[in-house]
Gaussian input, Z-matrix of N, CA and C with variables (Angstrom, degrees):
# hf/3-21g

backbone

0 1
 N
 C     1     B1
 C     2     B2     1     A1
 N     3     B3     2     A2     1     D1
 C     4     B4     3     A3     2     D2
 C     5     B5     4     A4     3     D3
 N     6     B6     5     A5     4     D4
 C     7     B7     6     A6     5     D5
 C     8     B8     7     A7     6     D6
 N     9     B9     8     A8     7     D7
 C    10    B10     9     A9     8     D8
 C    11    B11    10    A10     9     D9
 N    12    B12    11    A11    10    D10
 C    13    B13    12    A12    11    D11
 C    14    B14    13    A13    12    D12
 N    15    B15    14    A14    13    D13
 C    16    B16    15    A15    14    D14
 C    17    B17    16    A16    15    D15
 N    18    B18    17    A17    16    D16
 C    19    B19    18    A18    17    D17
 C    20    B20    19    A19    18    D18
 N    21    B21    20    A20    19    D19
 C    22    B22    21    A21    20    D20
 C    23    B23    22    A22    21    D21
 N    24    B24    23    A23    22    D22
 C    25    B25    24    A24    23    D23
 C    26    B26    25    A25    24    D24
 N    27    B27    26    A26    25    D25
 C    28    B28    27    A27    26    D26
 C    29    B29    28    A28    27    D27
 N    30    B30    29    A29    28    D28
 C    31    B31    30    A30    29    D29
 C    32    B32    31    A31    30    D30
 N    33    B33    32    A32    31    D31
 C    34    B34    33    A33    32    D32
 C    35    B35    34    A34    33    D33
 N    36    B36    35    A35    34    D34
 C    37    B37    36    A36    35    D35
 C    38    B38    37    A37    36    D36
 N    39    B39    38    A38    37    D37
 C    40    B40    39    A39    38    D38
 C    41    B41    40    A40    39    D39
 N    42    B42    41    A41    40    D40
 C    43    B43    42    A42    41    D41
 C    44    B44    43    A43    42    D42
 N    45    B45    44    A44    43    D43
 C    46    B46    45    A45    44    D44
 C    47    B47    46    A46    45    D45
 N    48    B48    47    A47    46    D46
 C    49    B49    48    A48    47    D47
 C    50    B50    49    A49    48    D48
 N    51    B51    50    A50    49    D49
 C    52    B52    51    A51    50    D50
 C    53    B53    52    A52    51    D51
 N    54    B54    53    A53    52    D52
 C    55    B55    54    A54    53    D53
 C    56    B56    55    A55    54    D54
 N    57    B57    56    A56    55    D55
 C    58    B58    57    A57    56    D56
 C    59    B59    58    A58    57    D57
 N    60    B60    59    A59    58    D58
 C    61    B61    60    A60    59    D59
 C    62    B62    61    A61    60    D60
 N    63    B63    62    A62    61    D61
 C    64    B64    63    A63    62    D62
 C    65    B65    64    A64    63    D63
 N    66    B66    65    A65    64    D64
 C    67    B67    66    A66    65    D65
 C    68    B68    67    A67    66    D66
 N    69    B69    68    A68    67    D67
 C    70    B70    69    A69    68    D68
 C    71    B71    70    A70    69    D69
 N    72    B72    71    A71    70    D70
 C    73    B73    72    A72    71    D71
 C    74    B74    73    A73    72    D72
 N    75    B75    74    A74    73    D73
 C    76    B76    75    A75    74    D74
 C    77    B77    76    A76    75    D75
 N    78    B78    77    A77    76    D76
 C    79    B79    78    A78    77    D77
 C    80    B80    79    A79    78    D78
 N    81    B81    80    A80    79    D79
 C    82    B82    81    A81    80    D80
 C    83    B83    82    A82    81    D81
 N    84    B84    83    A83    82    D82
 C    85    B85    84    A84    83    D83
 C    86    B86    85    A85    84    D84
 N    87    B87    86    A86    85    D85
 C    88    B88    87    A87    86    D86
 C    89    B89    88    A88    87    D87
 N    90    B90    89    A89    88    D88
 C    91    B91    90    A90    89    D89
 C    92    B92    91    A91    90    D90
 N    93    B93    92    A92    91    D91
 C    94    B94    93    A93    92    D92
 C    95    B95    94    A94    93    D93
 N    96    B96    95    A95    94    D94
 C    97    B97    96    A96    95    D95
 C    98    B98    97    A97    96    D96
 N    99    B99    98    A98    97    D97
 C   100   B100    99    A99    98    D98
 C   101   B101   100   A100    99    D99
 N   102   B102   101   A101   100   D100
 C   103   B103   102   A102   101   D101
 C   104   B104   103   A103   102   D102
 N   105   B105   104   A104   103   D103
 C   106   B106   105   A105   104   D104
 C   107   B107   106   A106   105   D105
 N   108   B108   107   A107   106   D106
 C   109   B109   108   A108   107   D107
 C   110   B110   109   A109   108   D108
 N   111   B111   110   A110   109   D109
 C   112   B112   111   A111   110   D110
 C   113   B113   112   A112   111   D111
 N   114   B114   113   A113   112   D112
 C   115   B115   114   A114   113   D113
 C   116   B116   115   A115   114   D114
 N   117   B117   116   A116   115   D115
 C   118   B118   117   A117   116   D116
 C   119   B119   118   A118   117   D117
 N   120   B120   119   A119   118   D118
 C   121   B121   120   A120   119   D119
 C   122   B122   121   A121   120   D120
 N   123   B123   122   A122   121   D121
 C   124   B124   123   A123   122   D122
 C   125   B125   124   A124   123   D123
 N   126   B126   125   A125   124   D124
 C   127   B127   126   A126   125   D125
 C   128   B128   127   A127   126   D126
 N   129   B129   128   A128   127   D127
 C   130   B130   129   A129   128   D128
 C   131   B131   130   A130   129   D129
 N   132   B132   131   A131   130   D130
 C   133   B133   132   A132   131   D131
 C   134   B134   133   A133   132   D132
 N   135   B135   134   A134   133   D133
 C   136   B136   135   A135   134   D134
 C   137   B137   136   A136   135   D135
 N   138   B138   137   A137   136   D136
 C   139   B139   138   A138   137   D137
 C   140   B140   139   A139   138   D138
 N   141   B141   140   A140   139   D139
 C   142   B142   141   A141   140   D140
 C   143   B143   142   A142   141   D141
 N   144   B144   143   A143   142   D142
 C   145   B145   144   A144   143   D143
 C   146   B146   145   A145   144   D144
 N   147   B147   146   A146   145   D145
 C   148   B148   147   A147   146   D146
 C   149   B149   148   A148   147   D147
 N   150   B150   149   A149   148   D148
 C   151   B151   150   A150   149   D149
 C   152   B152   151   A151   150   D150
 N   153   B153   152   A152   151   D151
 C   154   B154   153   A153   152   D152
 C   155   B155   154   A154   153   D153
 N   156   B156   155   A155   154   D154
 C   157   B157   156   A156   155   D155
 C   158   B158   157   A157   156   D156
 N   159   B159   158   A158   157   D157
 C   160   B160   159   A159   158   D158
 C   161   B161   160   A160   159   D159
 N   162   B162   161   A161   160   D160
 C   163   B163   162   A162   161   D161
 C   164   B164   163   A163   162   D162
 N   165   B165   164   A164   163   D163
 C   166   B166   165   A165   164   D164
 C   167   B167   166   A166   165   D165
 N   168   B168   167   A167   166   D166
 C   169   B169   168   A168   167   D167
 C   170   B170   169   A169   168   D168
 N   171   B171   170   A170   169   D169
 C   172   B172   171   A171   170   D170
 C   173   B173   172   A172   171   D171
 N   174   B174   173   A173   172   D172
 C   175   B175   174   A174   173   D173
 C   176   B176   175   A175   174   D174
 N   177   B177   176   A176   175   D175
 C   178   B178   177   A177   176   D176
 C   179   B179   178   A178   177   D177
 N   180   B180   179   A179   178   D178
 C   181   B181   180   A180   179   D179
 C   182   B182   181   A181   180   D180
 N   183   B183   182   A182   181   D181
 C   184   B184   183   A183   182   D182
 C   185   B185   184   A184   183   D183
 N   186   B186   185   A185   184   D184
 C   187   B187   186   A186   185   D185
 C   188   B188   187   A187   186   D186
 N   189   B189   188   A188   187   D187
 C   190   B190   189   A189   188   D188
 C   191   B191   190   A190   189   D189
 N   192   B192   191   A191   190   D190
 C   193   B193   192   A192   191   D191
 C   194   B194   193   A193   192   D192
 N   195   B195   194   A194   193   D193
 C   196   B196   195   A195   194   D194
 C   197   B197   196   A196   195   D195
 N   198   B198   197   A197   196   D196
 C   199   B199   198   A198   197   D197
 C   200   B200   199   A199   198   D198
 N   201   B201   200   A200   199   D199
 C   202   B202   201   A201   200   D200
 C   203   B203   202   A202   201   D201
 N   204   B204   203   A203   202   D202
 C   205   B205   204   A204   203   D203
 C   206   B206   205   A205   204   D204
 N   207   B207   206   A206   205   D205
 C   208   B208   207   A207   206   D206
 C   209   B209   208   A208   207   D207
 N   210   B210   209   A209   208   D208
 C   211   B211   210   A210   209   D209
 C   212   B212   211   A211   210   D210
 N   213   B213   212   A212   211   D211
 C   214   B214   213   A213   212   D212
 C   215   B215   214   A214   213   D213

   B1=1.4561
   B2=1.5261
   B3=1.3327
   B4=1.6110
   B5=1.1904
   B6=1.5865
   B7=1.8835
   B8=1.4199
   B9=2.1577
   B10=1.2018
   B11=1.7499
   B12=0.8795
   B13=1.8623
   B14=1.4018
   B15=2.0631
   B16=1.5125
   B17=1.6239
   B18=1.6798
   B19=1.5039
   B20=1.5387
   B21=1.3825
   B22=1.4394
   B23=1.7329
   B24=1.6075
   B25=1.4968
   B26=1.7899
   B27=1.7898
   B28=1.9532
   B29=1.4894
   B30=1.2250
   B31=1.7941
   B32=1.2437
   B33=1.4409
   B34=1.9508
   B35=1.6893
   B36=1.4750
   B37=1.5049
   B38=1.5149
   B39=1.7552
   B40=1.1963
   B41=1.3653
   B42=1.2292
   B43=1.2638
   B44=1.0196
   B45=1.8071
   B46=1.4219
   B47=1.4244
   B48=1.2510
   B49=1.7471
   B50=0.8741
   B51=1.6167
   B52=2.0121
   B53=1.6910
   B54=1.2567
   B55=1.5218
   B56=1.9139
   B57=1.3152
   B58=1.5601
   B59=1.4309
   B60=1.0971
   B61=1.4674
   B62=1.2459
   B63=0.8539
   B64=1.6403
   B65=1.8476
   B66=1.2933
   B67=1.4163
   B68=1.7740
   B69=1.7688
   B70=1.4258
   B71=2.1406
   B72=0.7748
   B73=2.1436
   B74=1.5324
   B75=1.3157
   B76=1.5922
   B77=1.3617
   B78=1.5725
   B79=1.8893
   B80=1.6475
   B81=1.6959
   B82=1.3487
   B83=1.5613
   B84=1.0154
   B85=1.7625
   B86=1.1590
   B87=1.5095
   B88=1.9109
   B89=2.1363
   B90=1.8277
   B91=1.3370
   B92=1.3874
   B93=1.8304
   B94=1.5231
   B95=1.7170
   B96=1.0143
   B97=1.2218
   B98=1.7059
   B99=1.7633
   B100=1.3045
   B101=1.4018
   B102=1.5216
   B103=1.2588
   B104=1.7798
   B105=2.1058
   B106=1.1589
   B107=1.7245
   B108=0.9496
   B109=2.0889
   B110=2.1218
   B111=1.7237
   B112=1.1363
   B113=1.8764
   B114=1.5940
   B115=1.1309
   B116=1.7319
   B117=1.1421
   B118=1.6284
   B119=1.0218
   B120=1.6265
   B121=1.1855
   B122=2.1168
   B123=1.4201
   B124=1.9133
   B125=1.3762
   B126=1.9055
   B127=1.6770
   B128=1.8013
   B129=1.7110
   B130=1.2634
   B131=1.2734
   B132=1.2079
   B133=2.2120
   B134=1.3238
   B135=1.5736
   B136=1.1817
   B137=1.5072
   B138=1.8691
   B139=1.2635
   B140=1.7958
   B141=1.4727
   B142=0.7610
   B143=1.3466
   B144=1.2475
   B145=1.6540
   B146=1.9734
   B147=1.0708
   B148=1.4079
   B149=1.4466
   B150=1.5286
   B151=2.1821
   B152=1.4904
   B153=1.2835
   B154=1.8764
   B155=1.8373
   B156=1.0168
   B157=1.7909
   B158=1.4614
   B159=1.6108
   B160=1.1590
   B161=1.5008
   B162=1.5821
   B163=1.9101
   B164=1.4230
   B165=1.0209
   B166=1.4588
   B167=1.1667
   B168=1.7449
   B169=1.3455
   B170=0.9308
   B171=1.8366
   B172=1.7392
   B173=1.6258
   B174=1.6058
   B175=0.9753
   B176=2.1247
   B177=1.3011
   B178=1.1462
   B179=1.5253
   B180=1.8032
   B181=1.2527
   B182=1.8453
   B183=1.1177
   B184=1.3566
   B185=0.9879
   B186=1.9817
   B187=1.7074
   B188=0.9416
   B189=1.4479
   B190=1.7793
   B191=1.9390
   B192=1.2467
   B193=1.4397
   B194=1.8169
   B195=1.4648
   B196=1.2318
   B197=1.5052
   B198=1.5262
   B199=1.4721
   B200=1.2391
   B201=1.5414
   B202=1.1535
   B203=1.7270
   B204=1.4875
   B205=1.3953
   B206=1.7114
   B207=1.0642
   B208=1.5041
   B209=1.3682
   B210=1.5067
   B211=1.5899
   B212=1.6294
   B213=1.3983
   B214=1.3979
   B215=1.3569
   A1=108.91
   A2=117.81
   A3=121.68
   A4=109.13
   A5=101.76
   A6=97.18
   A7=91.90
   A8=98.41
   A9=118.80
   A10=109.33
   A11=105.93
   A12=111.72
   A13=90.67
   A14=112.01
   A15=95.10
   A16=120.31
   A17=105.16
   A18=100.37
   A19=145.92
   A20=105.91
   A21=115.70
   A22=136.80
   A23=96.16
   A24=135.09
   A25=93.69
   A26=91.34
   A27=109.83
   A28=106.61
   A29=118.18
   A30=118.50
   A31=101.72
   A32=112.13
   A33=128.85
   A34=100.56
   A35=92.54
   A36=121.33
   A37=103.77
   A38=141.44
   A39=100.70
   A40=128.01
   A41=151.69
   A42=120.72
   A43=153.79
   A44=107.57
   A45=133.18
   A46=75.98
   A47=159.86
   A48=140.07
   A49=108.48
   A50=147.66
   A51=126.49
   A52=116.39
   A53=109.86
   A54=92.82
   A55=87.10
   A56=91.78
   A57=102.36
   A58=131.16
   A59=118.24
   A60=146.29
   A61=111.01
   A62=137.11
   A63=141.12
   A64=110.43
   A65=112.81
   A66=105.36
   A67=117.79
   A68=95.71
   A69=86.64
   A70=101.68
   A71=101.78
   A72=89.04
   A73=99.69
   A74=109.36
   A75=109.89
   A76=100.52
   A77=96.96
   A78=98.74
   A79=106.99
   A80=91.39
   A81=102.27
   A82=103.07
   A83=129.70
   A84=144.17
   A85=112.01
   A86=100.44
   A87=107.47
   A88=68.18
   A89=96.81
   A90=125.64
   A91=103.42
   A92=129.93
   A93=104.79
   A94=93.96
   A95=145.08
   A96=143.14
   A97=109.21
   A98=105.66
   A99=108.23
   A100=106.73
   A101=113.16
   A102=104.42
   A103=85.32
   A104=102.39
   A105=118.60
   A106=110.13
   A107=93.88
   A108=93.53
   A109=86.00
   A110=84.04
   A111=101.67
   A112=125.73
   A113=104.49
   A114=108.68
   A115=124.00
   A116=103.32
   A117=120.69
   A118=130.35
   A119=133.35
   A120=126.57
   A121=89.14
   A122=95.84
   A123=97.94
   A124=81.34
   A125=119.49
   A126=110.84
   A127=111.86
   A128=86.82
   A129=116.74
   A130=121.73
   A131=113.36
   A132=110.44
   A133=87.57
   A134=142.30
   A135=137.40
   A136=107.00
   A137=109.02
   A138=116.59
   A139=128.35
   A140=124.87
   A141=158.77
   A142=116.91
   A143=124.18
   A144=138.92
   A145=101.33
   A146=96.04
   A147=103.73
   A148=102.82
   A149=126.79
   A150=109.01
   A151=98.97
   A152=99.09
   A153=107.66
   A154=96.78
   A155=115.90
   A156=105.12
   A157=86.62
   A158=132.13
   A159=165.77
   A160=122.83
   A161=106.57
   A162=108.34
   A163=88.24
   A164=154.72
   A165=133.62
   A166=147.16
   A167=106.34
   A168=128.24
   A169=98.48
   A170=123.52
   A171=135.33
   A172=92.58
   A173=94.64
   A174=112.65
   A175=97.01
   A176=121.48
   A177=118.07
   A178=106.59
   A179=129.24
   A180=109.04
   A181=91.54
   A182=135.29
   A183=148.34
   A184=105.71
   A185=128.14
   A186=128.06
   A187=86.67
   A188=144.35
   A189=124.16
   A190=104.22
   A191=119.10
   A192=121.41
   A193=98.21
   A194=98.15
   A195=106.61
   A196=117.27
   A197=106.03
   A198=105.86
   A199=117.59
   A200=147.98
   A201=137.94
   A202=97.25
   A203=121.49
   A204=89.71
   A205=113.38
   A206=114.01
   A207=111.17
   A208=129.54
   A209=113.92
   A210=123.43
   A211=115.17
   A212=130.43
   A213=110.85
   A214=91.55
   D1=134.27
   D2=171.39
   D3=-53.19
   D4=175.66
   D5=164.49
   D6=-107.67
   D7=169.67
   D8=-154.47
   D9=-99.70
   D10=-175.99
   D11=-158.31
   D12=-55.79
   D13=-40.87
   D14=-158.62
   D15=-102.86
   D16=-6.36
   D17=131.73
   D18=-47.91
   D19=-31.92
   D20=164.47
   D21=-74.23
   D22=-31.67
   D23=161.70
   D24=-39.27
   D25=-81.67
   D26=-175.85
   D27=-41.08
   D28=-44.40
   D29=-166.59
   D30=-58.58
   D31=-47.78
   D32=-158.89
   D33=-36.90
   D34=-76.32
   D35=177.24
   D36=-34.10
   D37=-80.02
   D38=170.76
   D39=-82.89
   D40=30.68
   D41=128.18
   D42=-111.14
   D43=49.14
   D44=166.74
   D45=-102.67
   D46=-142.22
   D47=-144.33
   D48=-7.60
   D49=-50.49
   D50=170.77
   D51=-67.09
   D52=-20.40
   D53=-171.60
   D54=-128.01
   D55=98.91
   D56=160.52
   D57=-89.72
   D58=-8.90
   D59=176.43
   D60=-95.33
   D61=4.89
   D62=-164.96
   D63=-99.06
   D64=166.70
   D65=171.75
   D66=-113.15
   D67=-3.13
   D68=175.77
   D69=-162.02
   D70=139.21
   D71=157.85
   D72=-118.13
   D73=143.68
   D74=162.50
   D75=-153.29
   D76=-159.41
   D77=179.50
   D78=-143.01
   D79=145.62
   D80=-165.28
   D81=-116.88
   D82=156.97
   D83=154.39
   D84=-80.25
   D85=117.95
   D86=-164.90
   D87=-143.84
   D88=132.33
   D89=178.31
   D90=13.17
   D91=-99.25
   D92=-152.43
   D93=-95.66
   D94=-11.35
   D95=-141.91
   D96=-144.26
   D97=-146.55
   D98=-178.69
   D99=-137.88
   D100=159.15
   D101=170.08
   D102=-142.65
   D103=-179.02
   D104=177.69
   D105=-87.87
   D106=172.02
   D107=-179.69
   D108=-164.39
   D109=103.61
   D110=154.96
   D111=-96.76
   D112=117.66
   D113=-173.57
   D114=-104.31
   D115=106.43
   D116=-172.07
   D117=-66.29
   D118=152.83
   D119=-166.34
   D120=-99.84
   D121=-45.43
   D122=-165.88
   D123=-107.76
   D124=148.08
   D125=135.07
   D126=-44.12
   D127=152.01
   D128=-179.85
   D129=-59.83
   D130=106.54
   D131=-168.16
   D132=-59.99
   D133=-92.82
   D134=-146.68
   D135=-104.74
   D136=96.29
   D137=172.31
   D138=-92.39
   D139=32.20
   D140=161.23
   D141=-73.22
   D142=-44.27
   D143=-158.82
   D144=-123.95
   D145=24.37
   D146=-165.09
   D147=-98.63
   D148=111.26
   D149=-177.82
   D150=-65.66
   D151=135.90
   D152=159.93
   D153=-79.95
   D154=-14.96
   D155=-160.88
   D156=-145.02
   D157=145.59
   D158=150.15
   D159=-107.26
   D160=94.11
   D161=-163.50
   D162=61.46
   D163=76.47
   D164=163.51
   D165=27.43
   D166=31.38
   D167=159.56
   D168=-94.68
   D169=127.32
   D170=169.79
   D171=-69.89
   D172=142.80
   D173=-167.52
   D174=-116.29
   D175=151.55
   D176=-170.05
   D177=-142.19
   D178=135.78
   D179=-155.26
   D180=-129.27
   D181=153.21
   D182=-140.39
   D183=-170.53
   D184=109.73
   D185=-175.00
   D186=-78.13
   D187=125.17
   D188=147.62
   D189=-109.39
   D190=41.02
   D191=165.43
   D192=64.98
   D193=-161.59
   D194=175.81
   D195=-95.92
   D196=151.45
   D197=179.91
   D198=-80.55
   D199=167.42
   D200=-144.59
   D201=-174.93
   D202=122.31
   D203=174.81
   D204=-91.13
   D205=162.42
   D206=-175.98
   D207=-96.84
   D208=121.01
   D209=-165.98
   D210=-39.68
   D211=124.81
   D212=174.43
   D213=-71.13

């Protein structure tokens, strides 16, 4: 069984404190449950030291550049 919305909720919280460099944390629906999806401004220099899981929410990482707001 996945974990539940408010296991994913608990994960969020620390890893916006692990990924300070980042441009976003949120949560995604991966098969029965949820996981985190940290979204990056650079790939990860040292992906070795990187958690796949937070409390045991899989964690998932996505460069999407920098955010920008958009001109009307």
């Amino acid at each position: 069984m996945g974990h539940t919305l408010e296991e994913a909720r608990a994960a969020k919280d620390k890893a916006r404190q692990l990924f300070t460099s980042n441009v976003g944390v949120g949560i995604t629906k991966v098969d029965d449950g949820y996981a985190l999806k940290v979204n990056l401004r650079n790939p990860l220099v040292d992906k070795e030291n990187v958690p796949t899981a937070i409390d045991g929410v899989p964690v998932q990482f996505e460069v999407v550049g920098e955010i920008r707001k958009q001109q009307p």
